[in-house]
N, C-alpha and C positions, 0 to 999 in steps of 0.2 A: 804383525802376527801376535797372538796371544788369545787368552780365554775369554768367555764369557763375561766373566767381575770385571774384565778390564775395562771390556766393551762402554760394560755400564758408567765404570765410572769417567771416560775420556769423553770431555763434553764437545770435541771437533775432532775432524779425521781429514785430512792433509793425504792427498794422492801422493801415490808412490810413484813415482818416474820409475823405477823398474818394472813397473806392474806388466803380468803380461799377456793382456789384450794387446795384440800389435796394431790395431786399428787408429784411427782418428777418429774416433767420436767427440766433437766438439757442440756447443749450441747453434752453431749454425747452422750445421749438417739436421740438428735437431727442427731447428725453423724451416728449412726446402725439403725436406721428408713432409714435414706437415701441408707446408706451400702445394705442393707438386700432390699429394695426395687428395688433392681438390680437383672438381674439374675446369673450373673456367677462372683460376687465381696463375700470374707467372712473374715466381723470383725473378728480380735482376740483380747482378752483381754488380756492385759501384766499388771502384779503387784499380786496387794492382791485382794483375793478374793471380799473381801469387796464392793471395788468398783464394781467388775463384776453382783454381786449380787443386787447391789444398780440398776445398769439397768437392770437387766436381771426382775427384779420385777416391773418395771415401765414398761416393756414393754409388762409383762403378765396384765400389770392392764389395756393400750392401747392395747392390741392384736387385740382384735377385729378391731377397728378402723383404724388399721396401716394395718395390716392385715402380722404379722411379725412373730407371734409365732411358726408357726413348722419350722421358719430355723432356724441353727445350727450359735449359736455365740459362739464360743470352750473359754477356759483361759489358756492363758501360768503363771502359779502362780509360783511366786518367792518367797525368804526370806526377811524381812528388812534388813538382812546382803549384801544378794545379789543386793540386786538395790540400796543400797546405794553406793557401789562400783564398780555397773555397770557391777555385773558379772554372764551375760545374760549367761547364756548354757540350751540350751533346750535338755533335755533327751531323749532318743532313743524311749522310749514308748510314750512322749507327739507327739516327730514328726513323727512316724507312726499314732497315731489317727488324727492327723491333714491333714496327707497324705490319710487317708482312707474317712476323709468327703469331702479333697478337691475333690479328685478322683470321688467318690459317685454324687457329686452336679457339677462336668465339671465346676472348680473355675479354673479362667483365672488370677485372682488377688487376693491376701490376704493384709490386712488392720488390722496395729497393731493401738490399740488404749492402750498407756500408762493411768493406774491410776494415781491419784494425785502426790503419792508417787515419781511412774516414772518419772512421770514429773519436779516436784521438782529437783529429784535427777539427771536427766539430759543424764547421762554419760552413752555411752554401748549399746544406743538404736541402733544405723547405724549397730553397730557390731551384733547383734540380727537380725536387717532384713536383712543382709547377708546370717544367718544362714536360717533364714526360705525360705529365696527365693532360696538359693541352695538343701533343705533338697524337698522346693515343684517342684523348676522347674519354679517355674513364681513370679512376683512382689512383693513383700514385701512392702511397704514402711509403713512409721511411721508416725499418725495423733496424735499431740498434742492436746487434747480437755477435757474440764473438764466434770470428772462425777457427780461433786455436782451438785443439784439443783441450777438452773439459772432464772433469769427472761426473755432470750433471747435464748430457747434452738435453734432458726434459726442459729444462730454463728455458731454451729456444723453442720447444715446441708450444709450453705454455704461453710465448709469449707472440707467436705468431696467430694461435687459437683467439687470444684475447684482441687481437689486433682484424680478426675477422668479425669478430663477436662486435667489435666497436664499428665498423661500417657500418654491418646488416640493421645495429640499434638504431641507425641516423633517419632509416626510412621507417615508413610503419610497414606493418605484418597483419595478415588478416587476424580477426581480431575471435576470442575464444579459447578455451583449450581442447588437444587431443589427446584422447584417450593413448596409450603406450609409451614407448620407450627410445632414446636415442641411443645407439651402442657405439660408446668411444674407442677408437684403438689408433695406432700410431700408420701402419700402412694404408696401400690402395687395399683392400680386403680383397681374397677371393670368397667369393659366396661357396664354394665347395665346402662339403661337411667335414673334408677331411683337416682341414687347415684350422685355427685357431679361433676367427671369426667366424667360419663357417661351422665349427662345433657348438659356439655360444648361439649363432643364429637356431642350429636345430632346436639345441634344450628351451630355449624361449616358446619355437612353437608347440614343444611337448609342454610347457607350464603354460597354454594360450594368453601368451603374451606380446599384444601388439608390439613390432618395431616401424618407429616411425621412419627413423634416418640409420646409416650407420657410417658416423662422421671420425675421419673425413672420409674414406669409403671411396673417391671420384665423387662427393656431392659439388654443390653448387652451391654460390653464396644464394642464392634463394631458399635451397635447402636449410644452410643454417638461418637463416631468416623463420623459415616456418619451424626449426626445431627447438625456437624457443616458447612454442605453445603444447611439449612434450610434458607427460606427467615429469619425467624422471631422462636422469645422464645416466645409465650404467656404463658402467666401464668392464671390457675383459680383460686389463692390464692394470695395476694397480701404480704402474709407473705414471702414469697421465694426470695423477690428480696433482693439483696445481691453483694458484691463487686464480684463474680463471672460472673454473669449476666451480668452487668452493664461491667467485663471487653471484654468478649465475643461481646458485642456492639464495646466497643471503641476497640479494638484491633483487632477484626476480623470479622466485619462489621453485627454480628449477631443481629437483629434490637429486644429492648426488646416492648414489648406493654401487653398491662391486669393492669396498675397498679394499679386501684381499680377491687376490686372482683366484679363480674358478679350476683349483687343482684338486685330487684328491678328493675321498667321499666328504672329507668334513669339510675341507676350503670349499668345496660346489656348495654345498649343503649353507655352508654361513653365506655365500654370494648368494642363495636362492632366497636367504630369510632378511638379509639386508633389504633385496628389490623385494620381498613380498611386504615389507615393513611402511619403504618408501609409495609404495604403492596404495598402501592399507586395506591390502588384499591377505587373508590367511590363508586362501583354497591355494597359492601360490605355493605358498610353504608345502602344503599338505601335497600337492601334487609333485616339488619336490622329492619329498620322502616317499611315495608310493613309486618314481621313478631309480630312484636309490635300491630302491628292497628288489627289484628287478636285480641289479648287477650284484646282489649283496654274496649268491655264493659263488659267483667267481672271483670276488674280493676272499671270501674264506680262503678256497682254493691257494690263492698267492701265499696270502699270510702262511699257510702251512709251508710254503717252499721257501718265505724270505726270513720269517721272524729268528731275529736275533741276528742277522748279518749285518757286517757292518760297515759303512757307507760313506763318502764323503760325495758334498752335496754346494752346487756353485751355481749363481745365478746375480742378473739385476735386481733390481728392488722389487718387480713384480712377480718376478718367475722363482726369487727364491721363497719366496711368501707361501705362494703352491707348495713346491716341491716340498718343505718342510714338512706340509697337511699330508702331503701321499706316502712320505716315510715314514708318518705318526701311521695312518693309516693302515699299512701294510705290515706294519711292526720290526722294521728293520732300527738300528740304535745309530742314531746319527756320532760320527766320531768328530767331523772336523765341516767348518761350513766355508765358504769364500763368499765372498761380496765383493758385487761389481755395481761404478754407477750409484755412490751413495744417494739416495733419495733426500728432499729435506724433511719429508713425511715419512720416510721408513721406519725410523727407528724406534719409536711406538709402537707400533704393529711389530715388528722384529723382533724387541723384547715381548710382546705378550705371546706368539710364537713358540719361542725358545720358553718360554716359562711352563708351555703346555709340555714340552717333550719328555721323557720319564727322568730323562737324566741330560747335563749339559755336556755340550760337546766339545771335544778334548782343547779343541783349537779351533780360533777363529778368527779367518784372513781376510784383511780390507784391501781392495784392489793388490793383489798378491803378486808378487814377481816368480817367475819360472823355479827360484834359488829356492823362494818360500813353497811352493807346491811338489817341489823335487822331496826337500826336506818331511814337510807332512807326511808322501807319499812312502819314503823310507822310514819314518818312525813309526807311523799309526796300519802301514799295510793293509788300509781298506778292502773286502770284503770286492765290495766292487763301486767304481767310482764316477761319480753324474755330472757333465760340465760341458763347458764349451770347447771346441779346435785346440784352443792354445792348452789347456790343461791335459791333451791327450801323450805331449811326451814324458811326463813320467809317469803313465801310466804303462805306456811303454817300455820304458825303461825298468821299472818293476813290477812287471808282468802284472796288471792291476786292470781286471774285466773293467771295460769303458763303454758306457751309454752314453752317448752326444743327448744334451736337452737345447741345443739352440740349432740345430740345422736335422729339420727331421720330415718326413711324406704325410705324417697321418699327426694328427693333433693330440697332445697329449694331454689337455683339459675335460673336466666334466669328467662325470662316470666312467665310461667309455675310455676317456684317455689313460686315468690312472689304471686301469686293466690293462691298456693296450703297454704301457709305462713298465707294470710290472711283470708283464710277460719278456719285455724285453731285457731287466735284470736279468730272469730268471735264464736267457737264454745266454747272455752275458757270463755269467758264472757259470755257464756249462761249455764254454768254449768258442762260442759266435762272436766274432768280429766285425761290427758294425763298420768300421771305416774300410775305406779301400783306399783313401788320400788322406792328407790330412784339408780338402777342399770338398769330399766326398763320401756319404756314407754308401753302405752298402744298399742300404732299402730301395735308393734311386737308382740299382742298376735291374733291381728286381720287375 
């Protein structure tokens, strides 16, 4: 914990084992969120049970969220005798159940994910996805990625994205480009307007802005196949950008744009002129701002009920990006920030962010532990205060109005959400209790 200057001047940041997200978010969890977010690709786990178990429990604790849990991540379990000496042979019954779910689920690709162990150990793995890609009929290959807890589970998801991207390049793709857009995000999307992907989907067709794909959405490796003749990647998470991305631009002229999230009238406003840029389209922009000046006096509205309150504001690399734009926006005085999930792209954007804000904020916590959020919470007595589950008991504790921004019914992005965003501070400091659990807000029993 500490300020601003410090931020700047500390050239690494080291997770805090106290931190307190009580989760496992590791890379690997990052790579079978991504995997499983497809429709015809299926993780397999290779090693010790352990590690499989180790995701397979983070992802029922995300399930809802991700929206992962009824598909099938199967385990190839070996011995520590056997994967020390790399002596992969898959049994007759493991590769009939494997052949019975690929078959069942129309799996075009299988994706071994080595445990620690495996990976360690090195040897045997090529020989293994031999066997499996002969025993199914289609692709095997091996993602090296860890399953411990990480401070960047994005590593895994970039690296499963890249390892799709490198199949579909091996065959050809109809040949040409199409006019629109790929819209990247981390889950299966619901297409509903209320949820995150379903709000970016709306404003697209308010700016008529073809979407091609929106990966990984349940696509298909075809789909990424044809989504590489897209004008443009936008992204509605700013966590996604990744050496994959970025080489998809330089290597095959796929133009990236979104890379701040679509929060707040100016975060929307800078996403809409990003993709109007990559586009080199201006009507984009312009229709934009002609959609903006619609919500603009129920933005006044707030501001007269929030400006100068004071706030403490928590989030990943993408979501705190937003949330900064909607507090500038609304004119509340950010006191204290927390950061989760260091990005290796964030910090750039982070600082130009923070440099917009009228003044810096008092404190500012890198993956924070409970002790460090208690402490904020009783010095700085926030106004009213924006975060995830784990930040709710000292808010608790010092009566401190609490907005949940990670588990919510209605989307807090785009126009619309920062409205909807700052209705519910407002409602927050006048006495509403959003939670009923600390697993449950209130809006989901409405």
């Amino acid at each position: 914990m500490g300020d601003v200057e410090r931020f700047r001047q500390q050239e690494q940041f080291e997770r805090n084992p106290f931190w307190a997200d009580y989760q496992v978010l590791g890379p690997m969890l990052g790579a079978v969120s991504m995997l499983l977010g497809t429709q015809d690709i299926m993780p397999v786990m290779v090693g010790s049970r352990g590690c499989a178990w180790h995701t397979r429990l983070t992802m029922y604790a995300w399930g809802v969220d991700f929206g992962v849990r009824r598909r099938a991540v199967p385990t190839l379990d070996f011995t520590p005798k056997q994967i020390v000496s790399g002596n992969y042979v898959v049994g007759s019954e493991q590769m009939a159940a494997l052949r019975r779910i690929s078959e069942a689920n129309s799996i075009h690709m299988a994706v071994l994910l080595p445990g620690d162990s495996a990976n360690l150990a090195g040897d045997g793995l090529d020989g293994l996805s031999a066997q499996v890609s002969d025993g199914l009929g289609i692709p095997a290959p091996v993602l090296r990625v860890s399953p411990i807890s990480g401070s960047n589970p994005w590593v895994g998801y970039d690296q499963a994205l890249g390892l799709i991207y490198d199949e579909v390049s091996r065959h050809a793709t109809a040949p040409g480009k199409r006019p629109g857009v790929n819209l990247f995000g981390w889950k299966w999307p619901s297409r509903e307007q209320d949820y995150d992907v379903g709000t970016c989907l709306r404003l697209l067709e308010q700016l008529q802005v073809p979407v091609n794909h929106v990966l990984p959405g349940g696509a298909s490796l075809a789909d990424f196949a044809d989504s590489l003749r897209s004008q443009v990647n936008l992204l509605w998470c700013s966590s996604y950008i990744g050496p994959t991305l970025h080489r998809l631009e330089d290597e095959g002229g796929l133009k990236l744009a979104g890379l701040q999230t679509p929060y707040g009238f100016t975060g929307t406003l800078q996403w809409i002129d990003e993709l109007a840029a990559a586009l080199d389209d201006p009507k984009v922009a312009e229709r934009g701002r002609a959609i903006a000046s619609q919500h603009q006096p129920e933005l006044e509205e707030l501001r007269n009920e929030l400006r100068g309150k004071r706030v403490f504001v928590s989030g990943g690399p993408g979501r705190i990006l937003g949330l900064l734009h909607a507090m500038m926006d609304l004119e509340l005085e950010v006191v204290a920030v927390g950061l989760y999930w260091i990005h290796s792209e964030l910090r750039a954007q982070f600082e130009q962010v923070l440099a917009q804000l009228p003044r810096p904020p008092k404190k500012l916590l890198v993956t924070p532990s409970l002790y460090e959020l208690d402490q904020v919470a009783e010095e700085l007595r926030p106004d009213v205060w924006l975060g995830g589950y784990q930040e709710l008991h000292p808010c608790k504790k010092h009566n401190i109005p609490f907005v949940p921004t990670t588990l919510y019914i209605k989307s807090h992005q785009a126009f619309e959400g920062c409205i909807r965003l700052g209705n519910k501070m407002v409602q927050a400091i006048n006495g509403y209790d959003f939670v009923v659990n600390p697993f449950m807000t209130k809006e989901m029993t409405g």
